[in-house]
N, C-alpha and C positions, 0 to 999 in steps of 0.2 A: 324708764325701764321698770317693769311689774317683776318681781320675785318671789315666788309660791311663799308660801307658810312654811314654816316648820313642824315637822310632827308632834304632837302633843304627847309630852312622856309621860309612861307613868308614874306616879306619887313616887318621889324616892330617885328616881332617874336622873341622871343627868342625859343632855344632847353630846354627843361627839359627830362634830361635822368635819365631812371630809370638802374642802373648796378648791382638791387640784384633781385634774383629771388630764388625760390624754387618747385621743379620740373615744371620750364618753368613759373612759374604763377608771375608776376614783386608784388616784396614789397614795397610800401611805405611809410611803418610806419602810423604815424601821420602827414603827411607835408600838407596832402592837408587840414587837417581842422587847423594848425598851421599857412600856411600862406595864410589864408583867400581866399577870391576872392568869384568869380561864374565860375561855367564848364558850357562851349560852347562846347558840344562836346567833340574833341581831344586838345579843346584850353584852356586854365585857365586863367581866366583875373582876374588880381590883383590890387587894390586899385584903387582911385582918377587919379593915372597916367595913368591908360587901361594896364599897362604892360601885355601883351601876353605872356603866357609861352605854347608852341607845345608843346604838351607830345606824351615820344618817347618810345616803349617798344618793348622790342625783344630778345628771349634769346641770342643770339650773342654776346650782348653787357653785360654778363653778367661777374662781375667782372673787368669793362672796366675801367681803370686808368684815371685818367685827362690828364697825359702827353701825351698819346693815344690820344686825342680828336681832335685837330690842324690836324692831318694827313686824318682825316675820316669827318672833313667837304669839303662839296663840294666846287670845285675850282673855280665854273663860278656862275656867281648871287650875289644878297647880300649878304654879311657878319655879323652878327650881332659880337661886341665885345669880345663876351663872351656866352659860353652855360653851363649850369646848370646841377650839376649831382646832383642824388639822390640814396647813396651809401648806405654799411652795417654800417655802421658810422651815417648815419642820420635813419636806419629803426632799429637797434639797442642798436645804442649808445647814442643816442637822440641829437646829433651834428647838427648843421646846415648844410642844404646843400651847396656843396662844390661849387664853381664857378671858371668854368676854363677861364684863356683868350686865345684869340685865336685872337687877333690883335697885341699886341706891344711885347711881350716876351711868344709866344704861347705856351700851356701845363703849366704854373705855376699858381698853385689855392690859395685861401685864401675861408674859409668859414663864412657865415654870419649868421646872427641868423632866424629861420625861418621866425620871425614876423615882421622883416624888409626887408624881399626879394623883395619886392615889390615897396620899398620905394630908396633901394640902388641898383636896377638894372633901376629906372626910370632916379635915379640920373646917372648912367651911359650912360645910350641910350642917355640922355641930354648933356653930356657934364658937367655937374656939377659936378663929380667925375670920375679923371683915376683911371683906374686898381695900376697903381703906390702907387696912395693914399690909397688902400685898404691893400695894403702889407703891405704899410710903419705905417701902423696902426692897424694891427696882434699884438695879446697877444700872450702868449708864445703855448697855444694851436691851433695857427694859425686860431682864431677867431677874422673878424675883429670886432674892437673895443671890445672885449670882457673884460672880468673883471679877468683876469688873468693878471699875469705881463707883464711888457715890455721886451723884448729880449734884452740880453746884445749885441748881436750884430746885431740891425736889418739890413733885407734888405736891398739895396744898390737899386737904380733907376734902372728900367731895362736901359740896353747898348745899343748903336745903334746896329741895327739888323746886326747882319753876320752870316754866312752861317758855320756851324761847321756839320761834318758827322756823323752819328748813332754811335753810341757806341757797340761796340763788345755784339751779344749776350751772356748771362749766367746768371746762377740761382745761382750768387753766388754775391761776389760784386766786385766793379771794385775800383782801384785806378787811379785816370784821374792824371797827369800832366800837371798841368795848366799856373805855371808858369818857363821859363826858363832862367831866368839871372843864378842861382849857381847851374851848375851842381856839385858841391863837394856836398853841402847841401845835394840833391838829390841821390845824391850813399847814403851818411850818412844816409838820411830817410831810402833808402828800409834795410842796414845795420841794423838798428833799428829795421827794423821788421820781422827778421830773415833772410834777404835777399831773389833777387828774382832767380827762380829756371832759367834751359834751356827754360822752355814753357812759362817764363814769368809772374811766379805767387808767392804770395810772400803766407808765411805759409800753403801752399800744401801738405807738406812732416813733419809735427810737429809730435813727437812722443807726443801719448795722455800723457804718464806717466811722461813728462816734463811739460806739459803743467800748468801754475801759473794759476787757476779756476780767483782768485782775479783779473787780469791782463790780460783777455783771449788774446790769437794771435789773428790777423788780418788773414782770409783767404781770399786771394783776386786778381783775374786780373790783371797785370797791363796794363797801356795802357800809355804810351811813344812817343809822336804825336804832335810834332807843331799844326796839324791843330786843339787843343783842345786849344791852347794857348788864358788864356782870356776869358774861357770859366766860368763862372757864375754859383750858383745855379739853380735862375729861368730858366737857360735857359736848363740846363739838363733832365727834365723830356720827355721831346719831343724826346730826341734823344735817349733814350732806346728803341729798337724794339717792337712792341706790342707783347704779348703774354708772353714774359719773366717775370719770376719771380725774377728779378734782386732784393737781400734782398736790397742795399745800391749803391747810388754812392758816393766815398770817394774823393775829391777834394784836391789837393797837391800845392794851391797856392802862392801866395806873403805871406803871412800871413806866412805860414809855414817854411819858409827860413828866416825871420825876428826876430821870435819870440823864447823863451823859450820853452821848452815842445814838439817843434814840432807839432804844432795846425794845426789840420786839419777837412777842412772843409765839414759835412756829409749831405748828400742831402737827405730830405726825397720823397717818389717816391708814397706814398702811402697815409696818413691822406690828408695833406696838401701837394702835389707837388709842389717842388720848397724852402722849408721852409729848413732853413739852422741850423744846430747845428754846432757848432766848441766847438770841445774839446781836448786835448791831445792826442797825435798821442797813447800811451802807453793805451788807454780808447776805443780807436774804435774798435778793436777786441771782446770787451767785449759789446759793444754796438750793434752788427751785429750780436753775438751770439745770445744778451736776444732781437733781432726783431724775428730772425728766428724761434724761440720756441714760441713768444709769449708772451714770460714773461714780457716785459717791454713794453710802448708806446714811440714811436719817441718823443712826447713832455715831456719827462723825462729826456731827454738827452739838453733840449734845455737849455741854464743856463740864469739864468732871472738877468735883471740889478738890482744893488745892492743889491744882497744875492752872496752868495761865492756858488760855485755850492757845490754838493754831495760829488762828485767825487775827491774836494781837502784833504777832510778827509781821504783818501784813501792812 
């Protein structure tokens, strides 16, 4: 699926995109009277700092991911750090709007509170706050600084930049191969999860009537590729194709081959892009099932530093 460009802001601007709409007419919610300012037109200028937010509206972009966004700013002109969505999550759910970067590890978001949008995008343009520092200070609902817990395993710094390929389109989820010192490990993982078929797909072929509800299979892609080697949460949301409904990407790194349980690392693609859950490899089937239906939020799975998650009860 092709998705237009983005408008080129001017020097100074930031993008404020709107990606909910309902027949064609873009939602807002509450954000413009949550995070203050005055409208200039197409421009909303916010606090003491002049922060300029371009507001951008178009059905096209409706339903538009953050990890999408990197790919659809334009390539010649200024860059601004970071462009702002305003999703079903902020016209809904009353969430802060999401802010994606699009300079140091492009397509990975962290969301802010409304009423400080203003305040930590000025600290950004300035230099007074990286995008790093906004991750590395996400609660467990990928609010920065929010008053939810700390993640037992936060973010990691983004990594110097390299170049990794798109990820196999599908509407299902993928299993990436990230790291490859133990190949035994690695048979023994897919072994674990009912092993992978001829096409490459691990729990494809499950009979429903074996299937443990408590314990669900993992249905999923695999994707077996040096070139993902090293490949990061943050960095994965970008390289999902636009327009996929990809539920999950499942991460099978160092962690995985090291540890008990077989932990592996769940990439969310959707609230927060880029925001990492690790859980028991025997838990992520069941975690990919309750996104698909709805039943559960990605930040339910995220397990917070000192509380024992849910899932050890199990």
């Amino acid at each position: 699926m092709s998705l237009p460009e983005l408008p080129r802001p001017e020097p100074g601007d930031v993008l404020l995109v709107c990606t909910s709409y309902e027949d064609g007419t873009p939602l807002w919610g509450g954000l413009f009277s949550e995070v203050g300012g005055r409208r200039e037109g197409d421009v909303l200028v916010l606090g003491d700092g002049g922060v300029r937010l371009r507001l951008v509206e178009g059905g096209e972009w409706d339903d538009l991911r953050g990890g999408n966004v990197p790919a659809l700013v334009p390539g010649d002109g200024p860059v601004t750090p970071v462009v702002v969505l305003a999703d079903d999550s902020v016209v809904y759910g009353g969430d802060g709007p999401l802010l994606v970067d699009s300079a140091v590890a492009p397509g990975r978001g962290v969301r802010v509170s409304s009423d400080r949008l203003g305040e930590i995008l000025a600290a950004l343009l300035g230099g007074a706050l990286a995008f790093d520092d906004l991750v590395r200070d996400m609660d467990v609902y990928g609010m920065y600084q929010g008053d939810g817990g700390r993640p037992a395993f936060p973010a990691p710094a983004a990594p110097p930049h390299r170049d990794h390929p798109a990820l196999p389109a599908t509407d299902a989820a993928l299993l990436v191969r990230t790291c490859f010192d133990d190949e035994e490990g690695w048979r023994a993982l897919l072994d674990e999860l009912g092993g992978a078929d001829e096409d490459g797909w691990v729990g494809a072929d499950l009979d429903p009537d074996e299937i443990d509800v408590e314990h669900y299979p993992l249905t999923a892609r695999v994707v077996d590729d040096r070139a993902f080697e090293g490949l990061t949460a943050g960095q994965v949301p970008a390289l999902v194709p636009p327009g996929e409904d990809t539920i999950l990407v499942v991460l099978a790194d160092a962690r995985t081959f090291a540890e008990p349980d077989r932990p592996l690392t769940v990439v969310d693609l959707d609230d927060t892009p880029g925001q990492a859950a690790v859980l028991p490899c025997r838990m992520v089937g069941s975690m990919a099932c309750n996104l698909e239906i709805g039943n559960m939020d990605f930040h339910e799975f995220v397990a917070e530093d000192g509380r024992d998650p849910w899932w050890d009860a199990l």
